[in-house]
N, C-alpha and C positions, 0 to 999 in steps of 0.2 A: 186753545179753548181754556177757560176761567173755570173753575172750581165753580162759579155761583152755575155757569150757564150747563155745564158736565151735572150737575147733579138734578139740576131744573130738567135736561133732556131725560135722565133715569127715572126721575120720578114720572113722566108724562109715559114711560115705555118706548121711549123711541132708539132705535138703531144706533148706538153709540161705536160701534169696533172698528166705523173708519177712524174714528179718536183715539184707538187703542194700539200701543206696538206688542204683537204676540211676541213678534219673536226670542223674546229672551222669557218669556211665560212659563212659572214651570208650578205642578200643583203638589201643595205640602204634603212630606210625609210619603211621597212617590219615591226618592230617590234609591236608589238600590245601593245593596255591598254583598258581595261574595262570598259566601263562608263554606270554609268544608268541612264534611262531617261524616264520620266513620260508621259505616252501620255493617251490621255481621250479616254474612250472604242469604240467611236465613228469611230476613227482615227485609232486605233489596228484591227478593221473588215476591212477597208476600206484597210488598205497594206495586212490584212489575201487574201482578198478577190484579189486584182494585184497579191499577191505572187503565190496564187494559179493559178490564170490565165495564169504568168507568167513561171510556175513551178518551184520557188525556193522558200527559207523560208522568214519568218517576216527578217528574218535578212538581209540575203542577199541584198533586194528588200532596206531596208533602207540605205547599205554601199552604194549601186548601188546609190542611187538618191541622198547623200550625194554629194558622189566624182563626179559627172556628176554636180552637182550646184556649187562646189569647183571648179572644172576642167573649166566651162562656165565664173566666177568670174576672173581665173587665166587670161585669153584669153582678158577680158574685154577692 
């Protein structure tokens, strides 16, 4: 399909994704890395203890409170 006739069908709203290959599709800014980080046993009860509360994991609860003090920073 042609550039003129792909963006003539977007602009009318029509079903373009049989035009589209997902498979290699990825959304910016997703991609993940690993890191570790030392927290004293004090600190590890204290998010066990919100996660549970909150019903998700250690992990979760730290991405959460990360991006939410990231996010508050951004805005500043």
């Amino acid at each position: 399909m042609k550039t003129e006739e792909f963006d003539e069908k977007f602009d009318k709203g029509q079903d373009l994704s049989s035009a589209l290959d997902f498979s290699n599709a990825t959304r910016p800014g997703r991609r993940q890395k690993r890191v570790n980080v030392d927290f004293p046993v004090w600190m590890i009860q204290s998010l066990d203890r919100e996660a549970t509360r909150l019903g998700v994991t250690r992990q979760s609860i730290i991405k959460m409170w990360i991006a939410e003090r990231l996010e508050s920073k951004r805005h500043a």
